[in-house]
C-alpha positions as CSV (number, residue, x, y, z in Angstrom):
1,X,89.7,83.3,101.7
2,X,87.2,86.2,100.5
3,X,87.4,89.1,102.3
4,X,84.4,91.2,102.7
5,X,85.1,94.4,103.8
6,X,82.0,96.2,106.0
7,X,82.2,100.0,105.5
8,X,84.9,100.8,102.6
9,X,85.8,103.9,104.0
10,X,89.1,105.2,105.4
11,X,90.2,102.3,107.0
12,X,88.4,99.5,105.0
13,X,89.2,100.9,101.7
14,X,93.1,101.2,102.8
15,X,92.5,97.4,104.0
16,X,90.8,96.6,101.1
17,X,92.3,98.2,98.6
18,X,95.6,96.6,99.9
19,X,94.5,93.3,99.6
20,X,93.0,93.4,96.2
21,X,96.5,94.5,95.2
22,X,98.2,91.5,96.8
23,X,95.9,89.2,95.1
24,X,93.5,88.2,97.7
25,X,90.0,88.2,97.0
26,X,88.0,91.4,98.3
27,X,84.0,92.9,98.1
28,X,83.7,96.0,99.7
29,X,80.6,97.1,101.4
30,X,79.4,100.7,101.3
31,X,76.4,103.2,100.9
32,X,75.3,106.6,99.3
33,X,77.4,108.0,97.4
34,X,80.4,106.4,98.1
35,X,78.7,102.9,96.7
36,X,77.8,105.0,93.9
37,X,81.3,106.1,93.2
38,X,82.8,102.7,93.9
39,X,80.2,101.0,91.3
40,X,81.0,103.6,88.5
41,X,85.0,103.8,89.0
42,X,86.5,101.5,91.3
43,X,87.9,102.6,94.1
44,X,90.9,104.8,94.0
45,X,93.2,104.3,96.7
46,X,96.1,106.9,96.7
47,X,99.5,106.0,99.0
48,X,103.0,107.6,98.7
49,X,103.6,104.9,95.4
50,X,100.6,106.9,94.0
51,X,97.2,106.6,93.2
52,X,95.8,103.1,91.6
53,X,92.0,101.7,91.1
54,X,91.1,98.7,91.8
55,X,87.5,97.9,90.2
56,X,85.7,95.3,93.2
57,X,82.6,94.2,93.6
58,X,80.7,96.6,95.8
59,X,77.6,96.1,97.7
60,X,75.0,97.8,100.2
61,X,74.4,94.6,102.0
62,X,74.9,91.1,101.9
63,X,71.3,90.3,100.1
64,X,73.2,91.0,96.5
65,X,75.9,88.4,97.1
66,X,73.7,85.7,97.8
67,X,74.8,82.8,99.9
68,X,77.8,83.7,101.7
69,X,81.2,81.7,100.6
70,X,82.6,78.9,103.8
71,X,85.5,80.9,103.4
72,X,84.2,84.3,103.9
73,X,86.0,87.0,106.3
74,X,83.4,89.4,107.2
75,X,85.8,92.4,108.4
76,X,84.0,95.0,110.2
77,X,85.5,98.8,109.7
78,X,82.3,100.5,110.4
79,X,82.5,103.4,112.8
80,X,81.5,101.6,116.4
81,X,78.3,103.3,116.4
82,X,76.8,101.8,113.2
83,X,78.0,98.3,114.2
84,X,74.8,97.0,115.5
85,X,73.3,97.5,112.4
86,X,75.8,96.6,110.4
87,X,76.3,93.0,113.0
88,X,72.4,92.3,112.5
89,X,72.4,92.8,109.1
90,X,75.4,90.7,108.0
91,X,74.6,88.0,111.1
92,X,71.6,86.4,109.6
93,X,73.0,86.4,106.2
94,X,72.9,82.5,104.7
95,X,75.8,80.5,104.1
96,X,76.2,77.5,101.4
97,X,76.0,74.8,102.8
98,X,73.5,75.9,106.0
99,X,73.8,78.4,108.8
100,X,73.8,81.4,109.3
101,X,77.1,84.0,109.0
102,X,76.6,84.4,112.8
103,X,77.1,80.9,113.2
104,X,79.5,80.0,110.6
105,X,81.9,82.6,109.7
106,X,85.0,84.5,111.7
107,X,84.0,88.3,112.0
108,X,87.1,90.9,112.7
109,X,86.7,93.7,114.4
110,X,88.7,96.7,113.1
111,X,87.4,99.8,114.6
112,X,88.7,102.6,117.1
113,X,87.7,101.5,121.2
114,X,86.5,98.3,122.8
115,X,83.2,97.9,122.4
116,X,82.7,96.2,119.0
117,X,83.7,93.0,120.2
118,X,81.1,92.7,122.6
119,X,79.1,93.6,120.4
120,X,79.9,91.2,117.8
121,X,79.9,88.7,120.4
122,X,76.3,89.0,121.3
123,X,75.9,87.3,117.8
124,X,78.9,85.5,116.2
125,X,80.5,82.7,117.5
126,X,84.2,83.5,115.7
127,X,85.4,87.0,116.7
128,X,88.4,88.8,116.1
129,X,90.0,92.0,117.6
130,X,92.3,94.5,116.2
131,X,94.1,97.8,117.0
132,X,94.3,99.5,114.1
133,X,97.4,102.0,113.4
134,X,96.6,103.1,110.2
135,X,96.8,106.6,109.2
136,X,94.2,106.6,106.3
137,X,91.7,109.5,105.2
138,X,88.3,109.5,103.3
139,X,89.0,112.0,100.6
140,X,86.0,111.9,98.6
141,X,83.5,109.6,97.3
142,X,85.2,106.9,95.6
143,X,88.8,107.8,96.8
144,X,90.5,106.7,100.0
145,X,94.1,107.8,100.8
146,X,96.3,105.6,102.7
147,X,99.4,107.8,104.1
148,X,102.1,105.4,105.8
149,X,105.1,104.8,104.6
150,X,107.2,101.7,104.2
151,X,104.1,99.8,106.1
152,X,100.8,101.4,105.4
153,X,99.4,100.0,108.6
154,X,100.0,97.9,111.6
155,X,97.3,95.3,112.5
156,X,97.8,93.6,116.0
157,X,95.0,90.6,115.7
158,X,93.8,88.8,118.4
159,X,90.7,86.2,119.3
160,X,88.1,88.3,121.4
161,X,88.2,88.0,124.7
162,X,91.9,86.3,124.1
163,X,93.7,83.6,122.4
164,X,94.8,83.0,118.5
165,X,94.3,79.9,116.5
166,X,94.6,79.0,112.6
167,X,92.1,81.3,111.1
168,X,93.7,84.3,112.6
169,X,96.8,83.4,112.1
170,X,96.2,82.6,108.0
171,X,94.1,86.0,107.9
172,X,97.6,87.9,108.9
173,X,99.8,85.7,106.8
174,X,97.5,87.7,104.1
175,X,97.2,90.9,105.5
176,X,101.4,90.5,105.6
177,X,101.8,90.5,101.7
178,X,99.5,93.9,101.4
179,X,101.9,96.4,102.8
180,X,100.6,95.7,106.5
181,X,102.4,94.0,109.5
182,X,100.0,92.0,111.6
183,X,101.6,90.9,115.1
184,X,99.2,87.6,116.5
185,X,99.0,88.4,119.7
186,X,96.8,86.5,123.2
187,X,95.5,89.5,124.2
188,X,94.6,91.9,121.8
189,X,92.2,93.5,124.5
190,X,95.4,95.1,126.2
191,X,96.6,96.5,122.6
192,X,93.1,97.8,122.4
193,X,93.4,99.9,126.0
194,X,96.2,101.1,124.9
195,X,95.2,102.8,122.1
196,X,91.8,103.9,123.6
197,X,94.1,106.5,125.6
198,X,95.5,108.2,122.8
199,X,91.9,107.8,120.9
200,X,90.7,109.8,123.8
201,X,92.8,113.0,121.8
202,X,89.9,112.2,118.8
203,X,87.1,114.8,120.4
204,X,89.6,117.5,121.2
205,X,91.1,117.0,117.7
206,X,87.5,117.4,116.4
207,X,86.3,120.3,118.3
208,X,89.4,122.4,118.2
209,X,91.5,121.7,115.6
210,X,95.0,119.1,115.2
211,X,96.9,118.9,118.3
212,X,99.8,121.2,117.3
213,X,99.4,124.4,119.8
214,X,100.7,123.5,123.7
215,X,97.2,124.5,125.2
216,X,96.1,121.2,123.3
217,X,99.0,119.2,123.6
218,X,98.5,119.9,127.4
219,X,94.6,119.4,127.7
220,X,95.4,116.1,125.8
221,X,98.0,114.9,128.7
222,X,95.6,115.5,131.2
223,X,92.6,114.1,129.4
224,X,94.8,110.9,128.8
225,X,95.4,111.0,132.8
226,X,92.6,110.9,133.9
227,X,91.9,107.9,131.5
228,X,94.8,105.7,132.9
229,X,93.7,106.6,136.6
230,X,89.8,105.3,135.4
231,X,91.4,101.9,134.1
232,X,94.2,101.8,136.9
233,X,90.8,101.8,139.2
234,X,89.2,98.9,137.0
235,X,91.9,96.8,136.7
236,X,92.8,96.6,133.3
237,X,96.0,96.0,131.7
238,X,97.0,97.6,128.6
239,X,100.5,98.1,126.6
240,X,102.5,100.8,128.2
241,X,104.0,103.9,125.9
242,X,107.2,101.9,125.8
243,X,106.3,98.9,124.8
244,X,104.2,100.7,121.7
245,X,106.6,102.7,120.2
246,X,108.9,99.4,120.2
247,X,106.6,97.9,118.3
248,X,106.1,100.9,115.9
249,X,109.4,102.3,115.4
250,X,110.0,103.6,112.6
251,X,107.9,101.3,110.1
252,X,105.1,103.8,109.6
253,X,105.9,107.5,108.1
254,X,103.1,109.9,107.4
255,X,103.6,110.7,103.4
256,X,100.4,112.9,102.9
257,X,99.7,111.7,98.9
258,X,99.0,115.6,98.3
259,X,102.1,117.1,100.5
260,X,99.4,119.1,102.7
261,X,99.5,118.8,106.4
262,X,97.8,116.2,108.3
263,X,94.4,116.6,108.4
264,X,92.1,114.9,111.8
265,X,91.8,111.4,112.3
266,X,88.7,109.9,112.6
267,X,86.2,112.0,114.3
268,X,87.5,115.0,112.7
269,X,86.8,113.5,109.5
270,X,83.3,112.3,110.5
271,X,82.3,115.8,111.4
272,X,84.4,117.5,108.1
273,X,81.5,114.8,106.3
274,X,78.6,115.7,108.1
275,X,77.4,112.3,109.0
276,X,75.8,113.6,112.0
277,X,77.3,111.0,114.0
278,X,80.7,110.8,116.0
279,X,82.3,107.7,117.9
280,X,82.4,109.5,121.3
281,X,80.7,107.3,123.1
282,X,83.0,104.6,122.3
283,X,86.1,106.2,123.2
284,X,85.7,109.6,126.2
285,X,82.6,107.8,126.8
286,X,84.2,104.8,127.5
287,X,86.4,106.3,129.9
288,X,83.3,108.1,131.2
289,X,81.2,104.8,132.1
290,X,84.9,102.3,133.6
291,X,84.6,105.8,135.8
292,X,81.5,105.7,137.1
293,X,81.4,102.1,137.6
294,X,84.9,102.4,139.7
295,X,84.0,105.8,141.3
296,X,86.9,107.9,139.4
297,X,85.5,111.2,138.1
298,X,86.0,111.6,134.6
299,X,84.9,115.9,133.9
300,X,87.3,116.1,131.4
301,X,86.6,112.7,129.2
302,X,82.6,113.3,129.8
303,X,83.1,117.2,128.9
304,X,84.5,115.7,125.4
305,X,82.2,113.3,124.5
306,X,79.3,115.9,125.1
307,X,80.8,118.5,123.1
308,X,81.8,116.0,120.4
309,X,78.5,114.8,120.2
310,X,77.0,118.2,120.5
311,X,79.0,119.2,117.0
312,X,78.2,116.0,115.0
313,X,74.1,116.5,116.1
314,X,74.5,119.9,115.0
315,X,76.8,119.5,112.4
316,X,78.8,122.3,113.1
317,X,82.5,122.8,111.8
318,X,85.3,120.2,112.6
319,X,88.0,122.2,115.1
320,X,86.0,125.2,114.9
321,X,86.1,125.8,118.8
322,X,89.4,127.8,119.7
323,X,91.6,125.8,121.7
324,X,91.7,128.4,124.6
325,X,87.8,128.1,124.9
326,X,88.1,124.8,124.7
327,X,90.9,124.7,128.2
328,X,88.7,127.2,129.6
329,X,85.5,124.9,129.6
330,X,87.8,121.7,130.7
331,X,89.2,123.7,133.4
332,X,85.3,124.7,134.8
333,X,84.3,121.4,134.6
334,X,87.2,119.9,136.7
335,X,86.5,122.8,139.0
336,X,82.8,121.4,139.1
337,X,83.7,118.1,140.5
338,X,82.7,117.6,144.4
339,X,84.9,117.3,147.0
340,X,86.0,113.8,146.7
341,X,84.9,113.3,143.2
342,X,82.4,110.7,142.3
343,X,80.7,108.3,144.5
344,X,80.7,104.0,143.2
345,X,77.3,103.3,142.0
346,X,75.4,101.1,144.2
């Protein structure tokens, strides 16, 4: 199988990159200056063996392959909020033989929250889920660093909304000789909850800084409250703490390539690029909308997505809100909630 990897960032290029050095076919997809970089030197993925470049074919969009391959994996690691674009685009791309990419070929999801496989629903026929735990970081055009140590990542993959069949399980027979584990699981959704809750840490992470001070550490536990109560209320099962560090353990140590700190995780790195976007919606504001369909107020989740929004449209500087200002305006808004919080919509 070819993989085609759609937004060679942090977490594509670590996927990527990986794969290319196990032998397995990979394109990357990217734009700006990223592409740029990727076209002129390969793309330099640096993990605690070191840096190495892998020189791949890299593309804006799927017009400069061509016809699609049968045996095309289109994985999707675009930030949630440029999936659509990214689904539409590679969708209606041709495949030999007739059909579309829509119709013919598996698409897997590998982004933060629970959205994108809705949305790639909407058009594909083949979908894949994944919760990602994969500590990687966009360094700088053309370089990705991938930080875990002895596994660089683990991959739970599941059909979306549920099962497993051949394909899946032939993509993480792959993904298994490229420094990742890749558990096949029936219901990848409740994998996917489960990490939503500590996702929910992303915005205060990006407004305020990495959770190392108490004040955040204890904003984050009762931001993450008040998202277990919101899908306690919906019904929704997900992996409890327990069961996830089982299935962690020990196989993934953060080994910063450079020895510094750890720097944010996702949105904190979208807003230290300046891409003007942040996946908020997707993560507090998912928390935000399971609340107001099942009458839980969510002040705390929709105070975060707001302000996290509110810094990548204005593109101000990732965690440069001091914590305490940050506990002060959570507290208010908690305060603000009516007596007996938030009516069900009707």
């Amino acid at each position: 199988m070819r993989y085609i990897i759609i937004g060679a960032g942090a977490v594509g290029g670590a996927v990527g990159g990986r794969l290319a050095e196990a032998g397995h076919e990979v394109v990357l997809v990217a734009r700006g200056a990223h592409l740029t970089a990727l076209r002129a030197d390969g793309l330099r993925l640096v993990t605690p063996e070191g840096p190495r470049v892998h020189r791949l074919p890299a593309v804006a969009g799927p017009a400069e392959l061509g016809e699609l391959r049968p045996d095309d994996v289109l994985v999707l690691t675009v930030k949630t909020q440029d999936g659509e674009a990214a689904l539409g685009d590679w969708g209606a791309a041709p495949v030999a033989g007739g059909g579309s990419a829509a119709e013919r070929l598996p698409v897997v999801c590998a982004q933060n929250g629970v959205e994108s496989g809705r949305l790639a629903l909407r058009r594909f026929r083949r979908v894949y889920g994944v919760c990602v735990w994969l500590p990687a970081t966009f360094v700088e055009p053309g370089t990705v660093a991938a930080a875990g140590t002895p596994l660089t990542g683990i991959l739970h993959l599941g059909r979306y909304p549920d099962g497993t069949d051949d394909t899946l399980r032939r993509i993480a027979a792959d993904l298994e000789t490229a420094h990742f584990e890749a558990p096949v699981v029936p219901d990848v959704a409740r994998w996917q909850y489960a990490k939503l809750l500590g996702n929910l840490a992303n915005a205060i992470e990006a407004v305020s800084g990495v959770l190392t001070s108490e004040a955040g550490l204890e904003l984050f536990t009762r931001v993450r409250a008040e998202g277990t109560a919101v899908l306690d209320a919906a019904g929704i099962v997900y992996a409890g703490e327990e069961e996830q560090a089982a299935a962690r353990g020990d196989k993934i140590t953060f080994k910063p390539f450079d020895g510094s700190p750890r720097r944010g995780g996702s949105s904190w790195q979208s807003l230290d690029r300046g891409t003007g976007t942040i996946e908020a919606d997707y993560l507090n504001g998912e928390i935000a909308l399971l609340g107001r369909l099942h009458g839980v107020p969510t002040p705390l989740n929709d105070l975060l997505q707001r302000l996290a929004n509110t810094f990548a449209r204005e593109r101000r500087p990732a965690g440069s809100m001091p914590v305490t200002e940050l506990v002060r305006r959570a507290d208010e808004a908690v305060a603000s909630v009516p007596e007996g919080g938030a009516a069900r919509p009707r």
